[in-house]
gemmi code that builds the backbone of each chain (N, CA, C; Angstrom):
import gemmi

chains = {
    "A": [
        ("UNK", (0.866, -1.196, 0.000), (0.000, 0.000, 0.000), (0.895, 1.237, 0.000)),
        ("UNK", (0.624, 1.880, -0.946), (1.374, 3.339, -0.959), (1.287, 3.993, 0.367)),
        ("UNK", (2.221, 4.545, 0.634), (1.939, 5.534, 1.666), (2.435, 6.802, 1.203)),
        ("UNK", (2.172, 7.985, 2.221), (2.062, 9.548, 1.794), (2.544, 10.445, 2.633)),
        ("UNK", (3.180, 11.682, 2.244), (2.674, 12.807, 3.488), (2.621, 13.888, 2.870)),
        ("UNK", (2.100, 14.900, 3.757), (1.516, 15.947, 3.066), (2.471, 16.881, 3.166)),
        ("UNK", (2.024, 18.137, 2.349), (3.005, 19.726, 2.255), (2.305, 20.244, 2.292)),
        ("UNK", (2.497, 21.222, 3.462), (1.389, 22.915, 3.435), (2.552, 24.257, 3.133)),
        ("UNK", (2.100, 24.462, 2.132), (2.379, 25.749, 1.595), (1.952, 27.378, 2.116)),
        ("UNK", (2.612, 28.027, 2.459), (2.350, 29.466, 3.090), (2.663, 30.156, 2.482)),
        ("UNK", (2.294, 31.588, 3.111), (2.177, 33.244, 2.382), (2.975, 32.955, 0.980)),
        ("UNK", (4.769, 33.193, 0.527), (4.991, 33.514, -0.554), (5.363, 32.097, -1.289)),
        ("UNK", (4.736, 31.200, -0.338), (5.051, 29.438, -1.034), (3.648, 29.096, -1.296)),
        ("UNK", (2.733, 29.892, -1.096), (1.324, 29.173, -1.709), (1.653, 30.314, -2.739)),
        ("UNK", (1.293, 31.532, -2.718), (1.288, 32.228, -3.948), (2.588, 31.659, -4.984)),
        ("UNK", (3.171, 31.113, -4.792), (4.223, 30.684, -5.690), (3.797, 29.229, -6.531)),
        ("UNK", (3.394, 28.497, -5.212), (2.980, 26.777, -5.838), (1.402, 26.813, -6.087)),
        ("UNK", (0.954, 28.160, -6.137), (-0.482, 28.086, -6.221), (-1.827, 27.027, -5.142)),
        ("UNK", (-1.142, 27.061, -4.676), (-2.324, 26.037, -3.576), (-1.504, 25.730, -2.192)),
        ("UNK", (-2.453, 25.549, -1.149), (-1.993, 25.453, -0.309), (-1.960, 24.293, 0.553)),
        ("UNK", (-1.524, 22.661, -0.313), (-1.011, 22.108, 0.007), (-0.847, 21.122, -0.971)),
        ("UNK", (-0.175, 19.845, -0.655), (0.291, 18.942, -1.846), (0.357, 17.530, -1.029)),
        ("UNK", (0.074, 16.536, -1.850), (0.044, 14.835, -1.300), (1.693, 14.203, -2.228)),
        ("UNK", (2.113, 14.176, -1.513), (3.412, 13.532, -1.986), (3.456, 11.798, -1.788)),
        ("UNK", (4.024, 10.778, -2.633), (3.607, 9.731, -2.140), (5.028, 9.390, -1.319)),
        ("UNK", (5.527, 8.858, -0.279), (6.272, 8.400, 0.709), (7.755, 7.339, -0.307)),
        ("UNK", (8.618, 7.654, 0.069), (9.658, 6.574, 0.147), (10.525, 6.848, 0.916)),
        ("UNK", (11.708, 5.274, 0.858), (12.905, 6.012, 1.843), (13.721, 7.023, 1.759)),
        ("UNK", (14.182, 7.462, 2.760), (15.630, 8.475, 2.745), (14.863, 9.779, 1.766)),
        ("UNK", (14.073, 10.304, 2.038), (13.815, 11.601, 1.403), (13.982, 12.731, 2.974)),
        ("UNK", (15.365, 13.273, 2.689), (15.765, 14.232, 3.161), (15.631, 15.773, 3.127)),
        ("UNK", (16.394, 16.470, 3.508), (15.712, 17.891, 2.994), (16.217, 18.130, 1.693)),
        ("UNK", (17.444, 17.665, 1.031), (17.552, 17.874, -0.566), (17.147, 16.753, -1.176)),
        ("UNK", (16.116, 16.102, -0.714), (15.471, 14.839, -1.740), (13.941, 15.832, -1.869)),
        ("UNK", (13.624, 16.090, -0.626), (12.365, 16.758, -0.305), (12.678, 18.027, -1.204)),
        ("UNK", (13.600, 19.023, -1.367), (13.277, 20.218, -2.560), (13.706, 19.589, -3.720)),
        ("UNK", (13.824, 18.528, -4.212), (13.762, 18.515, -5.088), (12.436, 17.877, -5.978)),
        ("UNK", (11.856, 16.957, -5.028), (10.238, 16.494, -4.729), (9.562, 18.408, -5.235)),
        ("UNK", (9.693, 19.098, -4.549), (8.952, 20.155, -4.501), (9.107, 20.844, -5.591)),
        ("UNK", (10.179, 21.189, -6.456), (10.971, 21.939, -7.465), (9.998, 21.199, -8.655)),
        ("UNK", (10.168, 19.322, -8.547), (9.682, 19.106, -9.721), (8.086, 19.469, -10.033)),
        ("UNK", (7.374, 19.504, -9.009), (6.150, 20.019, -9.159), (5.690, 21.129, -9.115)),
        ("UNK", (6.616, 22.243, -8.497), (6.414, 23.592, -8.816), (7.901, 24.276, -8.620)),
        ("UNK", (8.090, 24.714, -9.804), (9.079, 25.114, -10.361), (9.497, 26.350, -9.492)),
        ("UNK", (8.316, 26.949, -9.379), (8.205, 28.330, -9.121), (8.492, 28.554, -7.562)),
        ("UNK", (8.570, 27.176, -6.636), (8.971, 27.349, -5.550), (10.410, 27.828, -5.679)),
        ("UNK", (11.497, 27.704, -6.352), (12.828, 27.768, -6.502), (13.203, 29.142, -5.461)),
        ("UNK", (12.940, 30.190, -5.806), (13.802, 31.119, -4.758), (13.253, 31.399, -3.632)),
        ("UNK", (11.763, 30.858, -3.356), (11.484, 31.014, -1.552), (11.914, 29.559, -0.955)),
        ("UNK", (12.068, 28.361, -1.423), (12.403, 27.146, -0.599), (14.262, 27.989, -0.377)),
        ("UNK", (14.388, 28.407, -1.116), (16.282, 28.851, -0.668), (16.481, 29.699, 0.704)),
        ("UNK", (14.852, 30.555, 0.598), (15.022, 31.224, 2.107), (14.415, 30.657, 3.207)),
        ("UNK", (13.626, 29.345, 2.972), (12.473, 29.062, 3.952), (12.979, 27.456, 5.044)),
        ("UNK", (12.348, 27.868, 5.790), (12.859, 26.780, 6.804), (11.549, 25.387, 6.445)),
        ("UNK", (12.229, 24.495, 6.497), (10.832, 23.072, 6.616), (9.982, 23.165, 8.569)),
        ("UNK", (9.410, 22.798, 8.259), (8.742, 22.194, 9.862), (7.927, 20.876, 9.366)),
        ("UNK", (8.589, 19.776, 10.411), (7.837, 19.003, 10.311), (7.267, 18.105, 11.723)),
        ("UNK", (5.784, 18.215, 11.556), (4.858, 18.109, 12.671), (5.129, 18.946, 13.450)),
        ("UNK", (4.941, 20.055, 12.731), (4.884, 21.449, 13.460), (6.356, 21.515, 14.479)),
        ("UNK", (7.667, 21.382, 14.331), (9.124, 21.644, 14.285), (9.801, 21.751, 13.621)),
        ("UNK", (10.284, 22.802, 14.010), (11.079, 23.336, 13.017), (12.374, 22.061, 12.681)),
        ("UNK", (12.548, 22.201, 11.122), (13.887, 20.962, 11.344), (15.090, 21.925, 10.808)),
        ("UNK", (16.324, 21.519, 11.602), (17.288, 21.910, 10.989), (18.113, 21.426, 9.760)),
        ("UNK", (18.182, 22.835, 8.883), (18.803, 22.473, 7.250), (19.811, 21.304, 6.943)),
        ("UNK", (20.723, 21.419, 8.667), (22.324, 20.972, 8.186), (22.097, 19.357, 8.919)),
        ("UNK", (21.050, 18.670, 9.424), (21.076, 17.683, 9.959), (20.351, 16.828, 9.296)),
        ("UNK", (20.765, 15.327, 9.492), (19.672, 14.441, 8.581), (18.777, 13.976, 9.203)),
        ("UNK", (17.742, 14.288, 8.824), (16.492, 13.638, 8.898), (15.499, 13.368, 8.096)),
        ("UNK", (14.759, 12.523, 8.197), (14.025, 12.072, 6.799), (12.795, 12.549, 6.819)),
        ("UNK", (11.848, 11.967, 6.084), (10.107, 12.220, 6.099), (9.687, 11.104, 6.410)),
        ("UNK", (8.829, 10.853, 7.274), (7.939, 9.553, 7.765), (6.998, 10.053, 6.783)),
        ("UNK", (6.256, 8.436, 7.075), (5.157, 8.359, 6.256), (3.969, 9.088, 7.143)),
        ("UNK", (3.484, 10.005, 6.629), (1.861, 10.551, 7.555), (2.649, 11.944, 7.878)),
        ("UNK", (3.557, 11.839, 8.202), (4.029, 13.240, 8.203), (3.450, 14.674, 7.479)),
        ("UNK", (3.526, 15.751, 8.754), (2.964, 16.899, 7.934), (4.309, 18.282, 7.522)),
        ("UNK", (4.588, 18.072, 6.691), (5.273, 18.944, 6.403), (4.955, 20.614, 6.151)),
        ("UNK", (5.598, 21.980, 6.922), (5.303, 22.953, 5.639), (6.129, 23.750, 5.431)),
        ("UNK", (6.365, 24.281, 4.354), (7.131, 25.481, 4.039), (6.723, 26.486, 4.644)),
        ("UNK", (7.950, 27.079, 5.470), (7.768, 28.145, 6.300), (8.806, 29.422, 5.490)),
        ("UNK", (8.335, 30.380, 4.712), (8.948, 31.368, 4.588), (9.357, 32.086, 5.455)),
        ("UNK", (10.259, 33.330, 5.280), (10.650, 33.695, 6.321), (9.622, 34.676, 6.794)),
        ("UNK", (9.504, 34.388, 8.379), (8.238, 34.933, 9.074), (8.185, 36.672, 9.273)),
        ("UNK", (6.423, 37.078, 9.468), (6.495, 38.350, 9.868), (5.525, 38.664, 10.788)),
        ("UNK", (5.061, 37.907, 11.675), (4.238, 37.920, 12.977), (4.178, 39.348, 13.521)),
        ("UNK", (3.312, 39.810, 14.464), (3.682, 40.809, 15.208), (3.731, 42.308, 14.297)),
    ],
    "B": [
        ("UNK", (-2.109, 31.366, 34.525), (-2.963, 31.566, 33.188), (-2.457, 31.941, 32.243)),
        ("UNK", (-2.063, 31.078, 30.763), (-1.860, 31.389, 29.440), (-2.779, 31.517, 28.628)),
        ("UNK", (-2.692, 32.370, 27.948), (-3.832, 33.018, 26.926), (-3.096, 32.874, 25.911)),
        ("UNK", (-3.791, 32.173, 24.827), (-2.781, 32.105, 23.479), (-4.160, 32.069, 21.882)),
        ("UNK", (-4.253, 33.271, 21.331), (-5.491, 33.383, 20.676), (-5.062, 33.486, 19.394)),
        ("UNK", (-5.432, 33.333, 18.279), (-5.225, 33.513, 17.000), (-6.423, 33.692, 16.418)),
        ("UNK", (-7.307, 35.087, 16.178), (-8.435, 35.258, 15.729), (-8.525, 36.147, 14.421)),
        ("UNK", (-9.385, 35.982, 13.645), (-10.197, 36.853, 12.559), (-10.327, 37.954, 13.034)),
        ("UNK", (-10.928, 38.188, 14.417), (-11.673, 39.074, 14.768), (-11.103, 40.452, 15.426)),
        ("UNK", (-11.575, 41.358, 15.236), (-11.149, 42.863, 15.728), (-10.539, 42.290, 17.276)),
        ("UNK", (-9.007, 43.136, 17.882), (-8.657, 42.420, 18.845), (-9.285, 43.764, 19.921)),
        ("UNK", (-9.160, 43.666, 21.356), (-9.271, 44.792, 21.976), (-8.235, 44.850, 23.024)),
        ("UNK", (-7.605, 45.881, 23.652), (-6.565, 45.970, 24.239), (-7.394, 45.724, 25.586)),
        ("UNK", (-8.032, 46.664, 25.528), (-8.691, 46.458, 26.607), (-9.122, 45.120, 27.680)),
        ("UNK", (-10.087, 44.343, 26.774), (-10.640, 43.437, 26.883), (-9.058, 42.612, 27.353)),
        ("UNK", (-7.896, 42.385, 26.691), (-7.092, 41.231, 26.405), (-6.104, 41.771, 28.362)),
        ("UNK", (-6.597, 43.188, 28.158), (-5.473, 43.795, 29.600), (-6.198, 42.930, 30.622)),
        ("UNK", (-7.933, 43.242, 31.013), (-8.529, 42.863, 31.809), (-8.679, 41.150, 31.850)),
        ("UNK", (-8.089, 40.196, 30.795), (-8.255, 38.647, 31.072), (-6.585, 38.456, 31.704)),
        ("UNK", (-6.125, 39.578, 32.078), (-5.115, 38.731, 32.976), (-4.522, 39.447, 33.813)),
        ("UNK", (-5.797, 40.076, 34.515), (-5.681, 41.089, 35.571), (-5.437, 39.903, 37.255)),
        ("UNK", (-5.312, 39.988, 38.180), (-5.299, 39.289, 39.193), (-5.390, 40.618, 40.394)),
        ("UNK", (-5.742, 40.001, 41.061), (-5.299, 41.177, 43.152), (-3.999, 40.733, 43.434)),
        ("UNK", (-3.196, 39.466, 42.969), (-1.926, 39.736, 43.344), (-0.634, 40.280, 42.358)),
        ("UNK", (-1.710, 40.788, 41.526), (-0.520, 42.014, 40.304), (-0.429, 43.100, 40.752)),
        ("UNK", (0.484, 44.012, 40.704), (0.906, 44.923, 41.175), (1.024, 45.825, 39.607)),
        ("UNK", (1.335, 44.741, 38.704), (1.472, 45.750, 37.466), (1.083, 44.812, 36.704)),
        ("UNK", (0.404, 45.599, 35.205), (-0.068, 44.695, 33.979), (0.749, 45.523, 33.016)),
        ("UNK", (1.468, 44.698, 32.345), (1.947, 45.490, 31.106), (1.502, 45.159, 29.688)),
        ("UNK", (1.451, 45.876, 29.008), (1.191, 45.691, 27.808), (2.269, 46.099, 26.392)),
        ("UNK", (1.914, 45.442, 25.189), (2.354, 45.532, 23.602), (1.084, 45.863, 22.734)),
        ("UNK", (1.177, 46.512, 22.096), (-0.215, 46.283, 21.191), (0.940, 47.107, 20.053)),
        ("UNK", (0.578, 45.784, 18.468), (1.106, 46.122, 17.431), (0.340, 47.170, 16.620)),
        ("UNK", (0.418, 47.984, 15.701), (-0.507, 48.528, 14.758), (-0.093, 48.554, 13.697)),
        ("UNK", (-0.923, 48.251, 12.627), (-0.943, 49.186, 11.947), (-0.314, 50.602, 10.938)),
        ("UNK", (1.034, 50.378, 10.297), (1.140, 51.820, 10.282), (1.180, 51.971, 9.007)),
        ("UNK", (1.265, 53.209, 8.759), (0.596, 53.617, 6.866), (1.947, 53.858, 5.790)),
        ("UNK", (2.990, 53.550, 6.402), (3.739, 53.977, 5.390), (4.854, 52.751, 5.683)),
        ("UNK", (5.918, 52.621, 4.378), (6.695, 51.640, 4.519), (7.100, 52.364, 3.644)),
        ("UNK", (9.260, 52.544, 3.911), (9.813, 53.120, 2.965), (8.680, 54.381, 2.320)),
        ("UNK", (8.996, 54.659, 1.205), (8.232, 55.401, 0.538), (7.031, 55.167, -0.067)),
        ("UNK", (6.335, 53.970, 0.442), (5.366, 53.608, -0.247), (4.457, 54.093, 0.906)),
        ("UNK", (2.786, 54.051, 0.371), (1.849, 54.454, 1.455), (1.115, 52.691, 1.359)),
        ("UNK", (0.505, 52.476, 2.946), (0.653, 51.107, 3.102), (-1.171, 51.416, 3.225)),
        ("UNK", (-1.990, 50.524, 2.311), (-3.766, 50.436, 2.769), (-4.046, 49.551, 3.821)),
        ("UNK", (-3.374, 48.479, 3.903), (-3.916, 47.379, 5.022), (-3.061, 46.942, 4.725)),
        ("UNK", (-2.638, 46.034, 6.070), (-1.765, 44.750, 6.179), (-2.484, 43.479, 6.001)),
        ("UNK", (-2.412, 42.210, 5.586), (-2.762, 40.954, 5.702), (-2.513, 40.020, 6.069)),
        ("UNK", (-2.636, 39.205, 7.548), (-2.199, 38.288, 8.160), (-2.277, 36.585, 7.544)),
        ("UNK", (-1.545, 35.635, 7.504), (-1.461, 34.596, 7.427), (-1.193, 33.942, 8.526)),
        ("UNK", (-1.518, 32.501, 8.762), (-0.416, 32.085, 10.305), (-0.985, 30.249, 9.717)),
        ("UNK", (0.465, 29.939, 10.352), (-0.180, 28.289, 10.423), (-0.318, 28.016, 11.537)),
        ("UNK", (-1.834, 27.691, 11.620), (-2.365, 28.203, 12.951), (-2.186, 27.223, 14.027)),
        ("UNK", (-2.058, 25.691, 13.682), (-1.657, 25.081, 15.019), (-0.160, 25.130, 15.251)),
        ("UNK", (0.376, 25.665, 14.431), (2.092, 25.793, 15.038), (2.410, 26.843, 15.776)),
        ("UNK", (1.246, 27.962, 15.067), (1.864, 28.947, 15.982), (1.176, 29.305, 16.900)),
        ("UNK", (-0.106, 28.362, 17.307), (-0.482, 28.342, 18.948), (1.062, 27.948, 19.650)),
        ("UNK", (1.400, 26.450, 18.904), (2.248, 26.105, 19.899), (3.778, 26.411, 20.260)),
        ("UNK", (3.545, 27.426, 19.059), (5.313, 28.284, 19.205), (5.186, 29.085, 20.259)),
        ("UNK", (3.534, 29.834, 20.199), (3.235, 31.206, 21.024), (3.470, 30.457, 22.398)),
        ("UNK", (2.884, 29.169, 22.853), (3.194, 28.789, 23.920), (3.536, 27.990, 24.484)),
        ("UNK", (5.128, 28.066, 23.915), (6.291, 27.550, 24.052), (7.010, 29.009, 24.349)),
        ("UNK", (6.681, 30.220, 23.775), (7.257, 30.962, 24.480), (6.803, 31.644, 25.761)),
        ("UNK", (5.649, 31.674, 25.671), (4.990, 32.050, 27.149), (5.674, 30.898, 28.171)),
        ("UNK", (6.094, 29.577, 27.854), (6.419, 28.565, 28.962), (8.238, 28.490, 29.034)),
        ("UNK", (8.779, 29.827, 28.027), (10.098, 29.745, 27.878), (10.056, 30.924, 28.864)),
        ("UNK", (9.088, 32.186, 28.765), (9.252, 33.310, 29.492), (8.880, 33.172, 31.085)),
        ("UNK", (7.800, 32.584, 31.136), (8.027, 32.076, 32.742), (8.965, 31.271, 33.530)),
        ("UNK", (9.741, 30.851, 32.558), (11.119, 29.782, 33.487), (11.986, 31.249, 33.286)),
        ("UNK", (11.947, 32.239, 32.853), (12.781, 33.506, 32.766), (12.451, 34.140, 33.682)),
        ("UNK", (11.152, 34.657, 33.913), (11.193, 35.549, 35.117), (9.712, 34.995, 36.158)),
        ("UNK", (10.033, 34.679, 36.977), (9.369, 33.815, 38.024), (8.476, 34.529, 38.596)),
        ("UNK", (7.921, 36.320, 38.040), (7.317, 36.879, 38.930), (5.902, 36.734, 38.169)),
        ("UNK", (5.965, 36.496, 36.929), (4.866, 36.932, 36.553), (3.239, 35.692, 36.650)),
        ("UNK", (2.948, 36.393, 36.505), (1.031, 35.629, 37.236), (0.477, 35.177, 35.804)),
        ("UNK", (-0.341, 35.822, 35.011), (-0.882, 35.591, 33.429), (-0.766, 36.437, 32.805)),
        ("UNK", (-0.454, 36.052, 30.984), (0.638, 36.079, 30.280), (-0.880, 35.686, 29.213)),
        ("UNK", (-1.256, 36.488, 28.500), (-2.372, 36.626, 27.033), (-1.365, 37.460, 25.770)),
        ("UNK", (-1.269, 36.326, 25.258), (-1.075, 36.706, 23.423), (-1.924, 36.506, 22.719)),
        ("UNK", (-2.750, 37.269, 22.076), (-3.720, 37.382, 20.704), (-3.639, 38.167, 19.634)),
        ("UNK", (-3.291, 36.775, 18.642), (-2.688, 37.486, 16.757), (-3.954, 37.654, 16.367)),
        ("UNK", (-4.161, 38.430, 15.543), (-5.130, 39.054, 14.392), (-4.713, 37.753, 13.021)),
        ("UNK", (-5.475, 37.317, 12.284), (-5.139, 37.008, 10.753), (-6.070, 38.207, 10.116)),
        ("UNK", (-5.915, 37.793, 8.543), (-6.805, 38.330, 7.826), (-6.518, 39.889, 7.621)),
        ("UNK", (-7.694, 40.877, 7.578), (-6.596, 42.212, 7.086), (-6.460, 43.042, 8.377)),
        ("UNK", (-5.423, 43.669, 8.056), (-5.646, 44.893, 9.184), (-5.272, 46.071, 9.002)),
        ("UNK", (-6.046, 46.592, 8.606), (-6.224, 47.794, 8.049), (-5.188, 49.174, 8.729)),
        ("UNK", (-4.873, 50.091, 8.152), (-4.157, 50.930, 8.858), (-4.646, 51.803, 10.407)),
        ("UNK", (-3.805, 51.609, 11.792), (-4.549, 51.841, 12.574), (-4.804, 51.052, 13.415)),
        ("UNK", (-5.566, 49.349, 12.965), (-5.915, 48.932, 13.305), (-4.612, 47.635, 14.562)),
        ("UNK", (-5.167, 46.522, 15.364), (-3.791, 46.305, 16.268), (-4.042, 44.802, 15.968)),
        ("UNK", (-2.535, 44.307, 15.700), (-2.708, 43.236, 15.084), (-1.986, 41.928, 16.130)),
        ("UNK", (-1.493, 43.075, 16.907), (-1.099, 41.381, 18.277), (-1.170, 42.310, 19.403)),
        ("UNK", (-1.624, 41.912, 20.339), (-1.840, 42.192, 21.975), (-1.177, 41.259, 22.819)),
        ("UNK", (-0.182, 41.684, 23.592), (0.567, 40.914, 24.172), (0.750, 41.884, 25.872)),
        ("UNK", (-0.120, 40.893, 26.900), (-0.283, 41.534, 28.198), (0.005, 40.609, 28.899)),
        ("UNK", (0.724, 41.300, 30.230), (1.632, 40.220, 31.118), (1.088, 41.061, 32.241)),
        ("UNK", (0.505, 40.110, 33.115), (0.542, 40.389, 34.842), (1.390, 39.981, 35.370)),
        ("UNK", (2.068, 40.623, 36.356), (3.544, 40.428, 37.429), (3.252, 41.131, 38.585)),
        ("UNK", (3.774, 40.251, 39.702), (3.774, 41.300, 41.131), (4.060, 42.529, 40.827)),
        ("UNK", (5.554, 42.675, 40.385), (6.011, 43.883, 40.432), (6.434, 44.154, 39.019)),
        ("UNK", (6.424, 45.673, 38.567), (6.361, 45.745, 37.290), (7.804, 45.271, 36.650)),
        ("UNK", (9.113, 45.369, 37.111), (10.403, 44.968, 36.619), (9.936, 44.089, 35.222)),
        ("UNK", (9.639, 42.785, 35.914), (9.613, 41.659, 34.967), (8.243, 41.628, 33.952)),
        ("UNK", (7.495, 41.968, 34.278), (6.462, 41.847, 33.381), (6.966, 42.629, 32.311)),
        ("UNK", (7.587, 43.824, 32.273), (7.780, 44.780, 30.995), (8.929, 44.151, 30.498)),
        ("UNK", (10.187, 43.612, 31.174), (10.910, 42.599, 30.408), (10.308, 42.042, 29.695)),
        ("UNK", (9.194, 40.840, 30.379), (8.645, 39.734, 29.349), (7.952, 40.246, 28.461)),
        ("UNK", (7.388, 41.634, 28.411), (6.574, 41.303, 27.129), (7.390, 41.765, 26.052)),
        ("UNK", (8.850, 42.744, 26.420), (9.507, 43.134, 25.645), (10.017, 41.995, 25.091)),
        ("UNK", (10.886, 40.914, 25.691), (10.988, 39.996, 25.192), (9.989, 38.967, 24.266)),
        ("UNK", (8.917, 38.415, 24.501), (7.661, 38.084, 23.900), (7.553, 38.686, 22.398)),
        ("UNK", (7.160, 40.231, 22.361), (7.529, 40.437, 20.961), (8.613, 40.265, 20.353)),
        ("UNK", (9.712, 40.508, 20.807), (11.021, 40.064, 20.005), (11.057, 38.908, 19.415)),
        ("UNK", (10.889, 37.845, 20.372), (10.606, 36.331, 20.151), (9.491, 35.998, 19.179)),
        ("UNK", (8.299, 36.748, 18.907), (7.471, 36.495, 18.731), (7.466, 36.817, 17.096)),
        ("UNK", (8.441, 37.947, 17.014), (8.257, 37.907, 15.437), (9.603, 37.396, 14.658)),
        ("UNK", (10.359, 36.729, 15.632), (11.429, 35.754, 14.887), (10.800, 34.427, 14.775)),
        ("UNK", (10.390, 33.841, 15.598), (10.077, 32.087, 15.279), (8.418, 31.955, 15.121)),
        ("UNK", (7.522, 32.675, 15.421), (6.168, 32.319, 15.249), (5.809, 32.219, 13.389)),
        ("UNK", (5.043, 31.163, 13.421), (5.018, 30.939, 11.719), (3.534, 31.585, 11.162)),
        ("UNK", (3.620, 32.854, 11.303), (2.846, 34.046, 10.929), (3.786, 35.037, 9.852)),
        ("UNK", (2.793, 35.288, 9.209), (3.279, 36.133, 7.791), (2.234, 37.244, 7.467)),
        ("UNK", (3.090, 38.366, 7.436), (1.957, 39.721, 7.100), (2.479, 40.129, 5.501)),
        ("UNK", (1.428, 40.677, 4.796), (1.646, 40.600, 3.142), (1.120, 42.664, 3.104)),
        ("UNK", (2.178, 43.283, 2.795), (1.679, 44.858, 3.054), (0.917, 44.933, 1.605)),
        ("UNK", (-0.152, 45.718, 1.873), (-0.776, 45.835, 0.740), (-0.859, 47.469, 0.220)),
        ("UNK", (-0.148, 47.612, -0.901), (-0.043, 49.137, -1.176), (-1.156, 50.046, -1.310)),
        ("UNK", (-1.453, 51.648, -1.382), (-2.258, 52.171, -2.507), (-1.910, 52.852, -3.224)),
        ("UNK", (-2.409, 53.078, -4.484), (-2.502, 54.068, -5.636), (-1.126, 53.703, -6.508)),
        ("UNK", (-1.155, 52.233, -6.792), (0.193, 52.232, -7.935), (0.350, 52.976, -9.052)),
        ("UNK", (-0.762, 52.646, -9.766), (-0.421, 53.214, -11.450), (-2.039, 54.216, -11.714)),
        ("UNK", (-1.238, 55.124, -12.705), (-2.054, 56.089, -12.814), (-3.714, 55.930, -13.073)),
        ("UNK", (-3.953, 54.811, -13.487), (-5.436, 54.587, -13.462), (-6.259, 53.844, -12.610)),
        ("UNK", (-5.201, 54.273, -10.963), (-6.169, 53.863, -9.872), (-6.116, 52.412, -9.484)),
        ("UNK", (-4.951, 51.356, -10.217), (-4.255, 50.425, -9.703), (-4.091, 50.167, -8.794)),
        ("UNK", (-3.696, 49.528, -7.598), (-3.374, 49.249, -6.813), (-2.061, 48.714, -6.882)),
        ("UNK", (-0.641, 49.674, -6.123), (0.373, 50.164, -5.863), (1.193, 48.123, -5.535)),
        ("UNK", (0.183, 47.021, -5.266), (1.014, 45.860, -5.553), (0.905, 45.517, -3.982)),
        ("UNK", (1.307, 44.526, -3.491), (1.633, 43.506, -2.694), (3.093, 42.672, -2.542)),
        ("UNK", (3.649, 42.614, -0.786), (4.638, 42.475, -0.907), (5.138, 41.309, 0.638)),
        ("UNK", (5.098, 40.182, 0.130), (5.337, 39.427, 1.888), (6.812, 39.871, 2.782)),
        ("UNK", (5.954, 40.545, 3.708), (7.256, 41.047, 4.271), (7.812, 39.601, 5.309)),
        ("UNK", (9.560, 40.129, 5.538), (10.201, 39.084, 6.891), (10.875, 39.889, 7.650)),
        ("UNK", (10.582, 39.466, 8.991), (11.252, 40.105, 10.052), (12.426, 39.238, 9.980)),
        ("UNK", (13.285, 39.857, 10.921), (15.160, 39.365, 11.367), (14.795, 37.964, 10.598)),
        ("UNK", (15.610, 37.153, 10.402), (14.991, 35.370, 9.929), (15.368, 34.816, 10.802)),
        ("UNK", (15.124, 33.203, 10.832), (15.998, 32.246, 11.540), (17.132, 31.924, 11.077)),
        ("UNK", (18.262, 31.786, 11.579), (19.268, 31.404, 10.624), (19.185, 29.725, 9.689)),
    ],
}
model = gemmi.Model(1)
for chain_id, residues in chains.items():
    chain = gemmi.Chain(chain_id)
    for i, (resn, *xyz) in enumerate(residues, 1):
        res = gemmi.Residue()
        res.name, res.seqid = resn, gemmi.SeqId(i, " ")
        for name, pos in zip(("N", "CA", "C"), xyz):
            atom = gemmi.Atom()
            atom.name, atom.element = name, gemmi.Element(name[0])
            atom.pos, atom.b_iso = gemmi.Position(*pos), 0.0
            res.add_atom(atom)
        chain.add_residue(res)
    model.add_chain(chain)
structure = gemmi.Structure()
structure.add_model(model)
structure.setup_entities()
């Protein structure tokens, strides 16, 4: 059975990928440069906000320089850089 | 008492001072964001909030539970973001801290906003007026505070 996880897209990553979220289907070892490149091939147009934007996944932030993968069910989103407040 | 709100709705200072009033505060301090009409040289019509809203309940309070291991005086601690627009004027985060004594409460909330617009995963989009000569609208622009590294 396939498995999946999702991408939520924000402020200048939905206006970029046009929607605000995406079903990716699951395999191993998709890291954070397996994961932009997952993202690149389906919207091109993500290219210069994924360069400034941090991932969170299940709502934590992950760091760029460490490995970690994507579980399956996982919620991923592109977090541009923030302007709260 | 943590107060941690993320609403649509018009915020009130007021209202947000009095949910975390106590008899053993000595002082309530407050933040209230606004609103303002100009950016650089452009004139600003409304701001527009985004937020991913269950993260940044739990960023907001993760920092309310980072700021009370900081200063031990304070009693309740209400943050409430605005989404959606907010027009010039209008206040788009309320951030009020009760403390015995005033020292720490005005620390924390000074701190609170600082914190609050580096890691909370909220995004404001300035919305211009009067771009082009036939009454256009001057464009849209997602702003970022300091980043994360």
């Amino acid at each position: 059975m396939t498995q999946h996880f999702k991408v939520l897209y924000f402020a200048s990553a939905k206006d970029a990928s046009k929607t605000d979220g995406d079903k990716f289907e699951w395999s191993d070892n998709i890291n954070a440069e397996a994961l932009t490149k997952l993202l690149l091939a389906r919207h091109p147009d993500l290219a210069p906000i994924l360069k400034v934007s941090m991932f969170a996944v299940n709502m934590e932030y992950m760091d760029q320089d460490h490995s970690w993968t994507v579980q399956p069910g996982d919620e991923v989103a592109i977090i541009p850089p923030v302007s709260g407040g | 008492m943590d107060i941690v709100k993320i609403t649509g709705d018009i915020i009130s200072l007021d209202e947000i001072a009095k949910s975390v009033a106590d008899p053993k505060a000595g002082a309530i301090s407050t933040f209230s964001g606004t609103t303002r009409d100009n950016f650089e040289d452009k004139e600003v019509k409304t701001l527009a909030y985004e937020a991913y809203i269950p993260m940044a309940e739990k960023s907001i309070q993760s920092l309310i539970t980072a700021a009370r291991q900081k200063w031990d005086d304070l009693i309740h601690v209400a943050i409430v973001h605005k989404i959606g627009d907010c027009p010039v004027g209008e206040t788009s985060v309320v951030i009020a801290v009760s403390s015995g004594h005033r020292v720490q409460g005005l620390e924390a909330v000074h701190w609170l906003i600082d914190e609050l617009k580096v890691q909370v995963p909220i995004w404001k989009k300035e919305v211009y007026t009067n771009g082009g000569p036939d009454g256009t609208d001057g464009g849209e622009v997602w702003k970022a505070n300091n980043t994360l590294p």
